[in-house]
C-alpha positions in Angstrom: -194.6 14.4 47.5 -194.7 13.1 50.9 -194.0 16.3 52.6 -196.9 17.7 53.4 -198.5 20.7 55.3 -201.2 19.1 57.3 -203.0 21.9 58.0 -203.2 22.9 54.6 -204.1 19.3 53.8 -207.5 20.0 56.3 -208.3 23.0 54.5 -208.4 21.3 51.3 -212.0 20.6 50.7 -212.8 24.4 51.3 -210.7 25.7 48.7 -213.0 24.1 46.3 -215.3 26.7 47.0 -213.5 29.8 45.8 -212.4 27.8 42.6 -216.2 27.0 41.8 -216.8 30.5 42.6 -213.8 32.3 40.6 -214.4 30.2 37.2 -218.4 31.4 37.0 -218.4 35.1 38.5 -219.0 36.1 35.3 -222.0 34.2 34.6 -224.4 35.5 37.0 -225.7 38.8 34.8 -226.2 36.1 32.0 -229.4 36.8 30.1 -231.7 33.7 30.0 -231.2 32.1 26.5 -233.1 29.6 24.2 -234.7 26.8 26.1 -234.9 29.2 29.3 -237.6 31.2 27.5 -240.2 28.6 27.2 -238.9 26.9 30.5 -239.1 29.8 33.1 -240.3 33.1 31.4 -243.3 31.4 29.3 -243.9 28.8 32.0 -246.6 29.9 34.1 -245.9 26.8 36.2 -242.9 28.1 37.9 -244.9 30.5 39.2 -247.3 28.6 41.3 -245.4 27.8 44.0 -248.6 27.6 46.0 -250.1 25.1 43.8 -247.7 22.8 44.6 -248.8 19.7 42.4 -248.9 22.2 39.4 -245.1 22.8 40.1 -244.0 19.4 40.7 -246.1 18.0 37.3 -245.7 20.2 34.9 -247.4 19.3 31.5 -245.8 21.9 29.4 -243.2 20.5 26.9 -240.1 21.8 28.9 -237.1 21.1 29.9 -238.4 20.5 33.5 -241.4 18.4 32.2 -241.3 15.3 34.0 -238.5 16.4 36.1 -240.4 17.7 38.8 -237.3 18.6 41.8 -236.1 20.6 38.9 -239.4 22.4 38.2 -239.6 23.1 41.7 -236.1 24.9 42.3 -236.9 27.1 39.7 -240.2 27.8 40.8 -238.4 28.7 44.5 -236.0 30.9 42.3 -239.1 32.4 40.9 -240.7 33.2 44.7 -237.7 34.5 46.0 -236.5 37.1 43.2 -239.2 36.5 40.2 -237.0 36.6 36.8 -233.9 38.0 38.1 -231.1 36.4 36.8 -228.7 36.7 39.3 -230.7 34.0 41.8 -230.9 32.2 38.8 -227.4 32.0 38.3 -226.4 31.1 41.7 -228.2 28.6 42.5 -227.2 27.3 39.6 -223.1 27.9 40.9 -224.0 26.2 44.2 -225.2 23.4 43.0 -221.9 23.3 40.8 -219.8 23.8 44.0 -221.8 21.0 45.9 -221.4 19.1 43.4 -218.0 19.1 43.6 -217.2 19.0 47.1 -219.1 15.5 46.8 -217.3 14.4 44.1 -214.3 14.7 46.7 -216.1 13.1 49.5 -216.3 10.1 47.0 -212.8 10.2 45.9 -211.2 10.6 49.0 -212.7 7.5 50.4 -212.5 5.4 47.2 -208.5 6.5 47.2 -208.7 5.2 51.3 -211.0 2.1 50.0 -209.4 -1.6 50.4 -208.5 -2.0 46.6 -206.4 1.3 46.3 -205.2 2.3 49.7 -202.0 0.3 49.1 -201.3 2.8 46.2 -202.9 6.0 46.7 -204.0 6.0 50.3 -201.4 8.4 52.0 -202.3 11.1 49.0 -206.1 10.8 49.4 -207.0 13.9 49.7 -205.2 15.7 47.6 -205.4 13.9 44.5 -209.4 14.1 44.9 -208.8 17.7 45.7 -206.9 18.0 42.5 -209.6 15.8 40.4 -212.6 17.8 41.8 -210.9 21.4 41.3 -210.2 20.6 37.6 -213.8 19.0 37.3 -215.3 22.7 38.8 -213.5 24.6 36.5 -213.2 22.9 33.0 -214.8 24.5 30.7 -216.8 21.8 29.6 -219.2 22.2 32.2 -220.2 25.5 31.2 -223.6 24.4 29.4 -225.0 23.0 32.3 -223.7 26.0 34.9 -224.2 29.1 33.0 -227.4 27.3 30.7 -229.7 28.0 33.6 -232.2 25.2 32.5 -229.4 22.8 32.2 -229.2 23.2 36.3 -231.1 19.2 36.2 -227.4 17.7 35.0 -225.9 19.1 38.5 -228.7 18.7 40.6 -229.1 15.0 39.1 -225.3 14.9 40.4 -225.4 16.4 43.8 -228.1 13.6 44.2 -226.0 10.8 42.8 -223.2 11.7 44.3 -224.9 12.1 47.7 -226.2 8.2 47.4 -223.2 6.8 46.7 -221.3 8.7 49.5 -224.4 7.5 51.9 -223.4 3.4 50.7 -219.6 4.1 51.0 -220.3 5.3 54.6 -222.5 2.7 55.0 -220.2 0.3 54.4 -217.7 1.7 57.0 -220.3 2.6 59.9 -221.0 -0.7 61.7 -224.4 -0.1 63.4 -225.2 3.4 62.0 -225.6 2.0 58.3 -228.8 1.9 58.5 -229.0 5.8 58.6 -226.3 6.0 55.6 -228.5 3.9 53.7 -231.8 5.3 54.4 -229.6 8.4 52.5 -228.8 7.0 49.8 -232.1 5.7 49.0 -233.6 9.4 49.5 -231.3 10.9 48.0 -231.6 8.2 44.8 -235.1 8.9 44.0 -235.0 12.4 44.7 -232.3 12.1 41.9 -235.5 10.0 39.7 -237.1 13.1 40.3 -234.4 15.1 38.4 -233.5 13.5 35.3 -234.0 10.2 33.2 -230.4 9.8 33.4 -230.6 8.8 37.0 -232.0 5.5 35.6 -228.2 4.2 35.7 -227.2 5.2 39.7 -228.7 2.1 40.9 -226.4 0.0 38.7 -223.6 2.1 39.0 -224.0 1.8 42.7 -223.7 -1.8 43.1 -220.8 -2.1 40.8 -219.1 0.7 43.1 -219.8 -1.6 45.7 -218.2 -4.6 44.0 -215.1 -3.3 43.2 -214.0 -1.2 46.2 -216.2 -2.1 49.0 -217.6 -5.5 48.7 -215.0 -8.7 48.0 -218.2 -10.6 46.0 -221.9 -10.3 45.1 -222.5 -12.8 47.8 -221.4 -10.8 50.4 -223.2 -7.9 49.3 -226.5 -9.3 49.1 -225.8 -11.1 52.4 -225.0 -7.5 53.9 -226.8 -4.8 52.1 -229.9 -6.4 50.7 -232.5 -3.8 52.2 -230.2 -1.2 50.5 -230.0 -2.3 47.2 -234.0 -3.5 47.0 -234.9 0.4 48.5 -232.8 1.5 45.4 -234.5 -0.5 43.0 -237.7 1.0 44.3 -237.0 4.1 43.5 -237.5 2.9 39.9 -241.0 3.2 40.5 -240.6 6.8 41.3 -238.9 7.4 38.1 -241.7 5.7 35.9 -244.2 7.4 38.0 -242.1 11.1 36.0 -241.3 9.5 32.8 -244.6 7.7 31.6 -247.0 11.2 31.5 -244.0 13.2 30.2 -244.5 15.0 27.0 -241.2 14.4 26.3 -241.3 11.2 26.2 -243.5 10.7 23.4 -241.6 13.0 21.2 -239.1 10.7 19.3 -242.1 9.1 17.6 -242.9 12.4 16.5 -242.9 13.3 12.7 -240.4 14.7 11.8 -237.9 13.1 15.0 -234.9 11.8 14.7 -235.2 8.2 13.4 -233.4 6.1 15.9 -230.9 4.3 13.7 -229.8 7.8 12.3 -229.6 8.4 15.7 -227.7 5.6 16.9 -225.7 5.6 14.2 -224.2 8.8 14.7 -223.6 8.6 18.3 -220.1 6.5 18.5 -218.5 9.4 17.0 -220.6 11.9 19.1 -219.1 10.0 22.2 -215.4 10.7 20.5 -216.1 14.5 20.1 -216.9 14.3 24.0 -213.7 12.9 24.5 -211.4 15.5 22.5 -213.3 17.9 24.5 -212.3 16.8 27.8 -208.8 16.9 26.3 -209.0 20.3 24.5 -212.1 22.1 25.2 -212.5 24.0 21.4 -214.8 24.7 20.2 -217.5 24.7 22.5 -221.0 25.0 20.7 -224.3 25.7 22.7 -226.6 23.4 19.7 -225.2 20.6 17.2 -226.7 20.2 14.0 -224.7 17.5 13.8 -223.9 16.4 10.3 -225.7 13.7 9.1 -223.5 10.8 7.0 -224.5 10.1 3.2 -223.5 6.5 3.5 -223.5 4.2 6.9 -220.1 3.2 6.0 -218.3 6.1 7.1 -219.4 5.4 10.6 -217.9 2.1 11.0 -214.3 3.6 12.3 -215.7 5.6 15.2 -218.1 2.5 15.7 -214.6 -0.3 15.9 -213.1 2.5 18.2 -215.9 3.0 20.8 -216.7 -0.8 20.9 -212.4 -1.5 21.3 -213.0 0.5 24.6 -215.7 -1.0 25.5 -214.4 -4.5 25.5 -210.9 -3.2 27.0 -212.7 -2.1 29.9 -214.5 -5.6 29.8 -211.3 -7.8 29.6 -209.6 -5.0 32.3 -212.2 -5.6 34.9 -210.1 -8.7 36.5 -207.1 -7.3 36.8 -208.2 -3.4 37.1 -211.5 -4.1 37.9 -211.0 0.1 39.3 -210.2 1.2 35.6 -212.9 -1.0 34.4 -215.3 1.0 36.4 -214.1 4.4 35.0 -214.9 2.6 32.0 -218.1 2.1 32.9 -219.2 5.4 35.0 -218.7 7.2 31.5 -220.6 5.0 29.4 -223.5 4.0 31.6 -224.1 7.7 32.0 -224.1 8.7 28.9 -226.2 5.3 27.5 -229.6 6.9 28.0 -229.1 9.9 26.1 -227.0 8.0 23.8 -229.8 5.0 23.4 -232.5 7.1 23.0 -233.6 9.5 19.9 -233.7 12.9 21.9 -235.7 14.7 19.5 -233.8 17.6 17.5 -230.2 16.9 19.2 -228.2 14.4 18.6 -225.3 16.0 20.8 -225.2 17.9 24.1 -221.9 19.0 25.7 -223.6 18.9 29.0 -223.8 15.4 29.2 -220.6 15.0 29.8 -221.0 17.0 33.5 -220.5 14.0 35.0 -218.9 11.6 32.8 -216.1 14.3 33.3 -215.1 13.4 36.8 -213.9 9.4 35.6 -212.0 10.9 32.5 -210.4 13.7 34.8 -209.9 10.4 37.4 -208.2 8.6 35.0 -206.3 11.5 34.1 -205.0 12.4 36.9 -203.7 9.1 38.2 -202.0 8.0 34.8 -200.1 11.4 35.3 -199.1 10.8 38.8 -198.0 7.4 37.7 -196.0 8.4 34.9 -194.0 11.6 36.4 -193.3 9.7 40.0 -190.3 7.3 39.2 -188.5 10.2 37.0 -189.4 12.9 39.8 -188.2 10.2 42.7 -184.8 10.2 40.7 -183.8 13.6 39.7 -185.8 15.8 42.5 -185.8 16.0 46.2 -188.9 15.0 48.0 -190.3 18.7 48.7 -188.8 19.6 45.2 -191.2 16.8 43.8 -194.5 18.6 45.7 -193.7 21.9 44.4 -193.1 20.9 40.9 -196.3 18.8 41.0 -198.2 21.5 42.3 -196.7 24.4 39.9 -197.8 22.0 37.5 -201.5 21.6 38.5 -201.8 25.1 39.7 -200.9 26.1 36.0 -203.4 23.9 34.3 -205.9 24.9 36.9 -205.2 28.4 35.9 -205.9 27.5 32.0 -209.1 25.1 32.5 -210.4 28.4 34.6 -209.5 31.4 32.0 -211.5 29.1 29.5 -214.5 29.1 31.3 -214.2 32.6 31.9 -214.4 32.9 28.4 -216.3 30.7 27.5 -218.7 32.3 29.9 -218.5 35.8 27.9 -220.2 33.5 24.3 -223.3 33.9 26.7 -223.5 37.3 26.8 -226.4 37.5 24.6 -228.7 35.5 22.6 -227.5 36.5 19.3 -223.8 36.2 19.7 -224.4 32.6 21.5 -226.3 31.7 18.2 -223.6 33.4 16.0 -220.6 31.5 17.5 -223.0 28.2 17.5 -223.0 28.3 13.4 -219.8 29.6 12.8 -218.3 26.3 14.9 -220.6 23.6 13.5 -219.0 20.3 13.1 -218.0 19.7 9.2 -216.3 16.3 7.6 -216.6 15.1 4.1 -218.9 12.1 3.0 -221.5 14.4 6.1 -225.2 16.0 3.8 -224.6 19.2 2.2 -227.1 20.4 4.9 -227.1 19.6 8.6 -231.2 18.6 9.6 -231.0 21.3 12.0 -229.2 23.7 10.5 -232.7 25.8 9.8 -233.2 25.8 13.7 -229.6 27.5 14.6 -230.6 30.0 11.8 -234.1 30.8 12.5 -233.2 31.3 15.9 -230.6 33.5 15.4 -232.5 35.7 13.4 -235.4 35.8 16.2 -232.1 37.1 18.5 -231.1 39.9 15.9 -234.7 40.7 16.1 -234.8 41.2 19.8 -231.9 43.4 19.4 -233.6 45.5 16.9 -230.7 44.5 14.3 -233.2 44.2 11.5 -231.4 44.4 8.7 -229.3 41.7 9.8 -231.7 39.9 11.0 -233.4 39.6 7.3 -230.3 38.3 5.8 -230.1 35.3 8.6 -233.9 34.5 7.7 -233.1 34.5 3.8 -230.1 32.3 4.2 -232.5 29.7 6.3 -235.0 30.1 3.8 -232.5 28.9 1.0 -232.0 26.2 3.5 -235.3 25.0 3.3 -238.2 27.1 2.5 -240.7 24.7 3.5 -241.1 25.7 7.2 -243.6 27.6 8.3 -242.7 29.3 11.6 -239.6 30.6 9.6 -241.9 31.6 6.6 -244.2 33.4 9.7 -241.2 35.3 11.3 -240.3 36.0 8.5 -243.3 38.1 7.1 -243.5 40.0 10.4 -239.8 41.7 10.3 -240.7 42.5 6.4 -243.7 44.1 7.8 -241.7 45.6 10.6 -239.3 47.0 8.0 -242.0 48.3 5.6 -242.2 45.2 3.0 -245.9 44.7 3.1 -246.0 42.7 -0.6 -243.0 40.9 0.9 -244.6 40.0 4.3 -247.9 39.0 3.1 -246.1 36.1 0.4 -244.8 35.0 3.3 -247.7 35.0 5.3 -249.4 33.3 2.7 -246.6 30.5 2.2 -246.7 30.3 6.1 -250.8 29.3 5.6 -250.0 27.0 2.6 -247.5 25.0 4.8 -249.4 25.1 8.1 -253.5 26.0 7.3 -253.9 25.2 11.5 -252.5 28.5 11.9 -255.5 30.2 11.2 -256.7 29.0 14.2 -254.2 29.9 15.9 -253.7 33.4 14.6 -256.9 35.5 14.1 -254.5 37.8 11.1 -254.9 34.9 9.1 -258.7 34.8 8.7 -258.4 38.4 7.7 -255.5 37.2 5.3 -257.8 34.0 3.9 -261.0 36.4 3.1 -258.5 38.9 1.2 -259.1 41.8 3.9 -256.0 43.3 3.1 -256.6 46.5 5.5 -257.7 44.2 8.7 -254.6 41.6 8.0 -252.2 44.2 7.8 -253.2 46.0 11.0 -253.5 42.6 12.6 -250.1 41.5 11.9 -248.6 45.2 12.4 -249.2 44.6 16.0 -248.1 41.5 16.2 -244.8 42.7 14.8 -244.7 45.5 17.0 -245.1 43.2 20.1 -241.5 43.5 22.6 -240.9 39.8 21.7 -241.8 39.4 18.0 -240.7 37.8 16.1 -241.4 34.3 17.6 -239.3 30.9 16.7 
C-alpha cells in the first residue's frame, strides 16, 4: 500500500464531491414531508427575511425554534426560490458535502498528529479520504440530507467540525493561532446557534486537544487558555436560544414522555444505532418505539452499553485515541439521549455525526487486521489494488442504498407506509407502541392528500381501534366521512371530537353550529373545510 500515485493522492479531497453528489441526485425533486410542513410551508417566519429578528427568533413550535442559523438558511432558501424544493434540497447536499470534506481536514491531521503519525502518518490522506467517502454516502445519513428540516444535524457539523479544524491548526501555526482560534470560537457559537447538541463541542474539543495535540492539561491551559474560556462563552449564546424555546418546555408537557421511560429505553436505542451503522435495514423515518411491560427486560442492553462505557474508560491510558472514539459517539448523542424529547424516543439522524468515529474505528481495525496477511501473500501494488477493489465495492453498496433509500421519500404516504410496516417489535414490549396512533393518523392525512379516500378511511379506523380517545384523529376523521358522503358518520365524529376537546369550538366556528344542533349550517361549515386542498389536517 505504499505505492502510491501522488498526484492522485492531491486530488483526493475533491473526489469527495462527486461521491456526496452521486449518492443524493435523487433527492432533490423530494416533496417536503411531515415536520417540513409546519417548519417552512406553515411558517410565516421563514418568510420575513427582512424582519430579520423575526427569522432569527422564531416562536413557533418548530423544528428551527430556538435554532435560529437554521431558521435563517431556510428563510434565504425561501427568498431565493420561495418553496421550490430543489434549493431546498441542495443546500441541504452542500452542507452534506462540506461536511464531509471537514471531516477529512480533521482526519488527515489527526492521522499526521504526534500520537498516530508513527502508525498511520504516511497513509494520512487516504484513510480519511476513505472514512469521509463512506461517511457521505452511508445510508444512514439520509434523514438528515433528504429530511430537509433535519438540515440543523449537518449544519451543527460543518460548524463543529470547522472549530475543531481552527484548534488543530492552531496548535500547529506558531504566531497565527490567534486567527485559528478566533475561528473556532466563531464558528462554536455559530454552531450554539444551530442545535442543543452543540452543548458537547466545547468538551469534546479540549479532550481532542488532550490526546493528540496537547501532552497534559497543564500545558494546555498554559498555552491555549484565551481559547478554551472564548469557548465556554459561547455557552452563553446557547442559553441565550434554549431558555425562550418552546421546545424546551415540552417534556413537562402532559402527555410527554416521562423521563425514566425515556431513559430507560435508550441503552437499547443506542444498540439499534449501532447495528445500523453496520447494516443499514430497515431504515424508518418515525419510531414508536416499543415501550417494555417490565423494567427488567432492559437490564441487558443497559450491562452492554455501560461495558463500553467503562472499556473506553479503562482504554484511555493506553489508547487514549480509541477512548476518544469512545467518547465522540457518546457525548453526542448524551443530549438527545438525556433528555425526554417529546413524542420520539429514537431518531436515526442522530447518529450524522456519531457516524464518522464508528466508520473511524472501522476503518483502522480493518486496515490492521488485512496488513500482515496482505504483507505476506501479495506484492506491494497488489496490496493497494486489492485494498482499493475492496473499498471501491463497499463504497458502491453504502451508495446504491442511499439511492434507495432516497426513493422511500418519494411521497408522504409511501414514507408513512414503509415507517409502520418496519416498526421495531420484541416480546415482553406493550401490545401498542405510544405513538403508534401518530404514524397512523398521519398516514391517513397523506392518503388524503392523494385523494386515496377509501384507503385513507381504513388507516383512520385502524388508529381509532388504537385509541379512540384522540380528538384530532376523531376530527379528520369526520371530515373524509363528510368528504365521502357519510354525513351521520362524520357528525359522531365530530361530536366525539367536541366531547374529547370542547376548546375546539373556539377554534372552529362548525362547531358552534354543531353545539346549537344547526345541522344545515354545521354541515356546510365542515363541507368546506373538507373540501379545502390540504384537509384533512393532523
Amino acid at each position: 500500500m505504499g505505492a502510491r500515485n501522488r498526484s492522485l493522492q492531491a486530488w483526493l479531497p475533491l473526489l469527495l464531491v462527486p461521491v456526496g453528489l452521486a449518492v443524493y441526485l435523487n433527492s432533490f425533486k423530494t416533496p417536503f414531508l411531515f415536520d417540513d410542513t409546519v417548519t417552512i410551508l406553515h411558517n410565516s417566519h421563514i418568510t420575513a427575511l427582512g424582519s430579520f429578528w423575526k427569522v432569527l427568533f422564531d416562536p413557533a413550535r418548530t423544528s428551527v425554534s430556538g435554532r435560529p442559523l437554521a431558521a435563517l438558511s431556510l428563510s434565504l432558501n425561501y427568498a431565493v426560490g420561495g418553496y421550490g424544493v430543489w434549493g431546498y434540497h441542495a443546500v441541504n447536499v452542500a452542507l452534506h458535502v462540506l461536511a464531509g470534506l471537514l471531516l477529512y481536514g480533521v482526519l488527515r491531521r489527526t492521522f499526521e498528529s504526534r500520537r498516530l503519525a508513527g502508525r498511520y502518518g504516511a497513509l494520512s490522506r487516504e484513510l480519511a479520504f476513505a472514512i469521509s467517502a463512506l461517511w457521505l454516502a452511508h445510508p444512514l445519513q439520509t434523514q438528515a440530507v433528504t429530511y430537509v428540516s433535519h438540515r440543523t444535524l449537518s449544519l451543527m457539523s460543518v460548524a463543529l467540525l470547522t472549530a475543531l479544524y481552527g484548534v488543530i491548526r492552531g496548535a500547529q501555526a506558531g504566531p497565527r493561532a490567534v486567527q485559528w482560534h478566533r475561528l473556532a470560537v466563531l464558528f462554536c457559537g455559530l454552531g450554539m446557534g444551530t442545535r442543543e447538541d452543540m452543548a458537547v463541542a466545547p468538551l469534546l474539543i479540549l479532550l481532542y486537544d488532550r490526546v493528540f495535540l496537547a501532552r497534559s492539561f497543564k500545558e494546555i491551559a498554559s498555552r491555549r487558555r484565551f481559547l478554551y474560556a472564548g469557548l465556554a462563552a459561547t455557552w452563553l449564546l446557547l442559553a441565550a436560544c434554549v431558555i425562550p424555546n418552546p421546545r424546551t418546555h415540552a417534556a413537562a408537557e402532559p402527555g410527554a414522555i416521562a423521563p425514566w421511560t425515556y431513559a430507560l429505553l435508550q441503552p437499547r436505542i443506542l444498540l439499534h444505532y449501532l447495528r445500523l451503522t453496520v447494516w443499514p435495514h430497515p431504515l424508518v423515518l418515525y419510531y414508536a418505539w416499543p415501550v417494555p411491560v417490565r423494567a427488567v427486560s432492559e437490564l441487558l442492553p443497559s450491562a452492554v452499553i455501560a461495558s463500553l462505557i467503562i472499556t473506553c474508560l479503562a482504554g484511555a491510558r493506553r489508547h487514549p485515541e480509541i477512548a476518544f472514539a469512545g467518547a465522540w459517539i457518546f457525548c453526542l448523542l448524551a443530549p438527545s439521549s438525556l433528555v425526554p424529547i417529546p413524542m420520539e424516543f429514537a431518531a436515526e439522524r442522530r447518529m450524522y455525526l456519531p457516524l464518522a468515529a464508528v466508520l473511524t474505528l472501522a476503518v483502522i481495525a480493518a486496515y490492521r487486521l488485512v496488513q500482515i496477511p496482505l504483507h505476506l501473500l501479495a506484492s506491494e501494488r497488489l496490496q493497494w489494488d486489492i485494498s482499493a477493489g475492496a473499498f471501491a465495492l463497499i463504497l458502491l453498496i453504502l451508495g446504491g442504498l442511499t439511492l434507495s433509500r432516497n426513493l422511500d421519500y418519494a411521497s408522504p404516504s409511501a414514507m408513512w407506509s414503509h415507517a409502520i410496516a418496519h416498526q421495531p417489535r420484541r416480546p415482553g414490549a406493550a401490545a401498542i407502541p405510544p405513538h403508534l396512533l401518530r404514524l397512523q393518523n398521519n398516514y391517513a392525512t397523506a392518503l388524503c392528500a392523494d385523494r386515496r379516500f377509501h384507503e385513507a378511511r381504513r388507516a383512520y379506523e385502524t388508529a381509532l381501534r388504537i385509541s379512540a380517545g384522540e380528538p384530532a384523529v376523531q376530527y379528520n376523521y369526520g371530515l373524509l366521512l363528510l368528504e365521502l358522503g357519510d354525513e351521520s358518520g362524520a357528525f359522531k365524529a365530530f361530536a366525539a371530537a367536541l366531547r374529547l376537546k370542547p376548546d375546539f369550538e373556539s377554534a372552529d366556528p362548525c362547531f358552534k353550529y354543531l353545539r346549537s344542533d344547526d345541522a344545515p349550517r354545521a354541515r356546510s361549515c365542515f363541507s368546506q373545510l373538507a373540501r379545502r386542498p390540504e384537509a384533512p389536517q393532523p
